[in-house]
C-alpha positions in Angstrom: 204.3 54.4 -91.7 203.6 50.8 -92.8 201.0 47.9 -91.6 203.1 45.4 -90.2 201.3 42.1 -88.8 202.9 40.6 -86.0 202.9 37.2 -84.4 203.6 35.5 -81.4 204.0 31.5 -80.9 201.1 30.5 -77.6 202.5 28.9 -74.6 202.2 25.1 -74.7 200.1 25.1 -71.3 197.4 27.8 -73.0 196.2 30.2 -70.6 197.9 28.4 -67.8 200.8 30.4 -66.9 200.3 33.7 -69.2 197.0 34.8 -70.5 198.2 38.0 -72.6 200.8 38.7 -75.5 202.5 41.9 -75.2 203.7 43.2 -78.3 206.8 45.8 -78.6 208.9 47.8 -81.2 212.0 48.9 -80.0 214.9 50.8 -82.6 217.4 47.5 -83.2 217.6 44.3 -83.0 218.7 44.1 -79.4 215.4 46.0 -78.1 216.8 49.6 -77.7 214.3 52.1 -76.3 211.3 49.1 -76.6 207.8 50.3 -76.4 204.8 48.6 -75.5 202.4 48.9 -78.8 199.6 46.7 -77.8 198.2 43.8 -75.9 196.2 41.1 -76.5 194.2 38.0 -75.0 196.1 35.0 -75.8 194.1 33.5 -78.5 193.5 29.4 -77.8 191.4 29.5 -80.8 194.1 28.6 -83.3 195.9 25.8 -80.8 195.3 22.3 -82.1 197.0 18.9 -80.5 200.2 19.1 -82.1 200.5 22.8 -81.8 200.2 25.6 -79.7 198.6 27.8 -82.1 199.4 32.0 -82.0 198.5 35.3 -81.5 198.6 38.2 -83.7 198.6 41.8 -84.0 198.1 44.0 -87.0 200.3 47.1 -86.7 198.4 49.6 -88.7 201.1 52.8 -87.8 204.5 50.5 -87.7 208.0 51.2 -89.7 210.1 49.3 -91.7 212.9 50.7 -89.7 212.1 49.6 -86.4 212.1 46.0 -85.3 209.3 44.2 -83.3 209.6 41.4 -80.6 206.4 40.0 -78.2 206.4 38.9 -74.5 204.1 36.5 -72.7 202.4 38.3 -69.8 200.2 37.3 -67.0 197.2 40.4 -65.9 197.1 38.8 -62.8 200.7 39.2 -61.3 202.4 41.1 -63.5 204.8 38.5 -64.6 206.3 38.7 -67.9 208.1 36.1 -70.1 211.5 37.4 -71.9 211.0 38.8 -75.5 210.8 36.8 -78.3 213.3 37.1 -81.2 213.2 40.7 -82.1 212.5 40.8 -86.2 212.8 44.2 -88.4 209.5 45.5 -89.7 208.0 43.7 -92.7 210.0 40.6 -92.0 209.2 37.4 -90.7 211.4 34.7 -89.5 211.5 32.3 -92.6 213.8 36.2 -94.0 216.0 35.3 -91.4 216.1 32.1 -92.0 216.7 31.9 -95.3 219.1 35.1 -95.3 221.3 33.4 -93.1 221.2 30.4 -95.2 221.8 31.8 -98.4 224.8 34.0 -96.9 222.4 37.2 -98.3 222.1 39.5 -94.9 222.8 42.3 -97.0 219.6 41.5 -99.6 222.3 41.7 -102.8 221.1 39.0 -104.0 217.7 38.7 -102.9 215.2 41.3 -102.1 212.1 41.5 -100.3 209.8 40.8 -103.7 211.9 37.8 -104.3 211.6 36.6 -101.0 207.5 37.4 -100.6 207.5 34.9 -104.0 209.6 32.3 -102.5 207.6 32.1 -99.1 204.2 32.2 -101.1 205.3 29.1 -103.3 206.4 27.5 -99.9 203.5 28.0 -98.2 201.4 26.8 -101.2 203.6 23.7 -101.0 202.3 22.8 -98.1 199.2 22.7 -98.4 196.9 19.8 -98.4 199.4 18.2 -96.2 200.0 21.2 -93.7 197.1 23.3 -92.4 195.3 25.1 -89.8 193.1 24.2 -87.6 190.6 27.1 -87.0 187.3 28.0 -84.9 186.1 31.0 -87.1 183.5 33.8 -85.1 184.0 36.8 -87.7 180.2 35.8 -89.3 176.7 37.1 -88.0 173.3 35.6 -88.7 171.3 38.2 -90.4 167.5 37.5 -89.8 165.0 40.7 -89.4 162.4 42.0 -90.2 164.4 43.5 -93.3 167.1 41.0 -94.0 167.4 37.1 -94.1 170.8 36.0 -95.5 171.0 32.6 -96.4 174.2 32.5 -97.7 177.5 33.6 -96.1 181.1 34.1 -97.5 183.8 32.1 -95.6 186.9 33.9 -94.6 189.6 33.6 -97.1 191.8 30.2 -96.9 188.9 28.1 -95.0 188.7 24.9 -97.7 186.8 22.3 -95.3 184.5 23.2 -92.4 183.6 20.3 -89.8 180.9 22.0 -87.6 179.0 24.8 -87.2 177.4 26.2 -84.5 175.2 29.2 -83.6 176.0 31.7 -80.6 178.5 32.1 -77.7 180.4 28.9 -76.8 182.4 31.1 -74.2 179.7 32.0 -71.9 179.6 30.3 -68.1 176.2 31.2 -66.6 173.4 28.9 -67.6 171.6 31.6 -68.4 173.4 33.2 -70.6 174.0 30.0 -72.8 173.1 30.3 -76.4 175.6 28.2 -78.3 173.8 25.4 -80.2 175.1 23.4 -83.3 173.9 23.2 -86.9 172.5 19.7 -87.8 174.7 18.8 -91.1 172.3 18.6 -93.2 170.8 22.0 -91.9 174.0 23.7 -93.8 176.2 23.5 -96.9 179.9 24.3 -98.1 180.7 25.3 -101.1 183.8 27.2 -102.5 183.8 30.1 -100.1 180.2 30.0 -99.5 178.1 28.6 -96.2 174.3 28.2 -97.1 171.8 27.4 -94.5 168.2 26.0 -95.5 166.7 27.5 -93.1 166.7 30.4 -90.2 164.7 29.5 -88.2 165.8 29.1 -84.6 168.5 31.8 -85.9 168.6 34.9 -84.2 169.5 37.8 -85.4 172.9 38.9 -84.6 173.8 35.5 -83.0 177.7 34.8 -84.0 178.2 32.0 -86.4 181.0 29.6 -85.5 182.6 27.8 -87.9 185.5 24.9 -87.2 187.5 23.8 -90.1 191.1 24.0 -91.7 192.7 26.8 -93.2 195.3 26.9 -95.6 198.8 29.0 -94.4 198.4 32.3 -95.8 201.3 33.8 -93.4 204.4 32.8 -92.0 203.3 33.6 -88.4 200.3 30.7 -88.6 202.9 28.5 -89.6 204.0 25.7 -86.1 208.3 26.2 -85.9 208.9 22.5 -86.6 207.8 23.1 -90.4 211.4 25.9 -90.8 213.4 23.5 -92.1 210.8 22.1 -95.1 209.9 25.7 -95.8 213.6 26.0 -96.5 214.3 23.3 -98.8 211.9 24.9 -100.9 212.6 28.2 -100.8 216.4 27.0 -101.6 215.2 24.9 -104.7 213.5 27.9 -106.1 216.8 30.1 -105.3 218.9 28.0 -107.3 216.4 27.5 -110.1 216.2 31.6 -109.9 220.0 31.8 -110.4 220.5 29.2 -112.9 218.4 31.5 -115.3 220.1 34.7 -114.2 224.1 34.8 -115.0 224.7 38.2 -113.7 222.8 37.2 -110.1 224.5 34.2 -109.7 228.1 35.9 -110.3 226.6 38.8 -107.4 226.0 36.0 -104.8 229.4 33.7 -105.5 231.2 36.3 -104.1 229.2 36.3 -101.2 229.7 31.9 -100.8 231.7 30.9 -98.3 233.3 27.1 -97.7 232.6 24.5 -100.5 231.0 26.6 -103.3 228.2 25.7 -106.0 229.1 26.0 -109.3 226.6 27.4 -111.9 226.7 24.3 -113.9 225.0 22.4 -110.8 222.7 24.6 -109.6 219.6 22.6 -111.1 221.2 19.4 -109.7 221.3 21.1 -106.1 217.8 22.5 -107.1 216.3 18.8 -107.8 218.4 17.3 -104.3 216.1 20.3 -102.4 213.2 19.1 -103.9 213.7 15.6 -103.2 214.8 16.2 -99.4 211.7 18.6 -99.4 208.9 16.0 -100.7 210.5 13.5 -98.2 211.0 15.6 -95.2 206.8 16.7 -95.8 206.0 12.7 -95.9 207.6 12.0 -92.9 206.6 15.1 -90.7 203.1 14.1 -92.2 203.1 10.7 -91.1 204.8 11.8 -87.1 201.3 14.3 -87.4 198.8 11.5 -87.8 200.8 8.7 -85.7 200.5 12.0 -82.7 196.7 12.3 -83.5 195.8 8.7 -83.1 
C-alpha cells in the first residue's frame, strides 16, 4: 500500500453544473475494472479569478500499480462528467509530461527521485511570481477556562495573509451567523506564526479563517496553463544533470529520436531553457495582472 494524493482541476462555473469530485482507481491506463474510492465536495475555496482552483483526495490505502482518474459529479441528478486523464499511482502529470518530452517512458534515464528533485526546483521557481490563492479554516481559537492561545502556527507554504476572520462564513440563517473579521491591527504575521493581542470577543472553538497566498508545494495546486514553464525548467536541469554524468547521457542518446543533442551542447541547450523559462514567467506574469485589473 502507499498514500497517494490525488487531484482534480474545478469546473470553471464552480458549483454550477457539478458540485462533487468522484475519485477512481482502476488497473491501467484505460480505466479497467475502475472503482469508486471516494467523493468529495467540490472545494471553491482554492478558485481565484484566473483559475478554477481543485480538489483533492489523499489516498491513504492506494498502489503504485494501479492508476487513478477523477470525474465531476452532480448529487442532484446523477450526472457525471467523463474521467479525467487516468495517471499511475505516485505520479502526477508534469511525469508525463516531461517523460514524454524527454523520450524516457521507460524511466532509464530518469527515475522517480530524479524527477521529485526536478519538480521541487520547478515549483520553487515559481514562486514569488506564481502562487495560491487560499482561504485557510484548519485553525481553532483556544480560549477557556484552561487555555488562551495567543499565538497560532500557519499551515505550511502560507507566506502573506490578507484577512482574518473569526467563525462560519458559510452559514445562511441569520441566526446562526458568527463570522466577524479581525481588525488589522488586532493580529500579527510573522514567519509561520499568527498572534492576536487580544481574545476577547473570541470564542472558544470558533474556526479561524485566514485568506492569503500559498506557495505550490504540489503539482496538483498548480493552474494547467503553467505546464509548459514548469517544463523549460525541468529540461534545463536535465541537461545540466547529463552534462555531469557521461554514462547517463550515453543511456538516453539511444533513446533520442529526430535531430539529436550532442554532449558538447548540452549546457548551451541548458542556458536556451533557462532563458525561454525566465521569459515565458514574465509574460504569463504580466497576462495575470493585466486579467486582474
Amino acid at each position: 500500500m502507499a498514500i497517494v494524493k490525488l487531484f482534480s482541476k474545478n469546473p470553471k462555473d464552480g458549483v454550477a453544473t457539478f458540485d462533487q469530485v468522484r475519485f477512481y482507481e482502476a488497473d491501467d491506463n484505460e480505466g479497467t475494472n475502475a472503482t469508486l474510492k471516494s467523493t468529495k465536495d467540490i472545494d471553491t475555496s482554492t478558485a481565484d479569478t484566473v483559475n478554477p482552483g481543485y480538489t483533492s483526495f489523499i489516498h491513504t490505502t492506494g498502489s503504485t500499480t494501479k492508476y487513478y482518474a477523477s470525474a465531476w459529479y452532480n448529487s442532484t441528478t446523477g450526472a457525471q462528467a467523463s474521467y479525467s486523464t487516468w495517471v499511475k499511482g505516485g505520479y502526477d502529470r508534469w511525469d508525463t509530461l516531461f517523460m514524454n518530452n524527454l523520450q524516457d517512458t521507460s524511466e532509464a534515464v530518469w527515475d522517480a527521485d530524479t524527477r521529485k528533485e526536478f519538480k521541487e526546483a520547478a515549483l520553487e521557481a515559481l514562486y514569488p511570481d506564481f502562487f495560491l490563492n487560499v482561504k485557510d479554516t484548519s485553525l481553532e481559537i483556544a480560549n477557556n477556562t484552561t487555555l488562551q492561545t495567543f499565538t497560532y502556527t500557519v499551515p505550511f507554504g502560507i507566506f502573506k495573509i490578507t484577512e482574518v476572520g473569526i467563525g462560519n462564513i458559510n452559514k445562511t440563517a441569520l441566526v446562526d451567523r458568527d463570522f466577524k473579521l479581525v481588525k488589522a491591527d488586532y493580529w500579527k504575521h510573522e514567519g509561520n506564526t499568527l498572534t492576536f493581542e487580544s481574545l476577547s470577543g473570541l470564542a472558544d472553538g470558533s474556526i479561524i479563517r485566514l485568506v492569503g497566498s500559498k506557495k505550490y508545494s504540489d503539482v496538483g495546486e498548480v493552474p494547467e496553463r503553467l505546464d509548459s514553464l514548469a517544463l523549460l525548467h525541468m529540461k534545463m536541469n536535465a541537461y545540466l544533470k547529463l552534462a555531469d554524468d557521461y554514462p547517463r547521457f550515453l543511456t538516453w542518446a539511444k533513446l533520442q529520436q529526430g535531430s539529436k543533442v550532442s554532449f558538447e551542447n548540452l549546457r548551451v541547450h541548458a542556458r536556451e531553457f533557462e532563458r525561454k523559462f525566465e521569459e515565458g514567467k514574465a509574460r504569463l506574469k504580466d497576462n495575470s495582472l493585466a486579467t486582474l485589473s
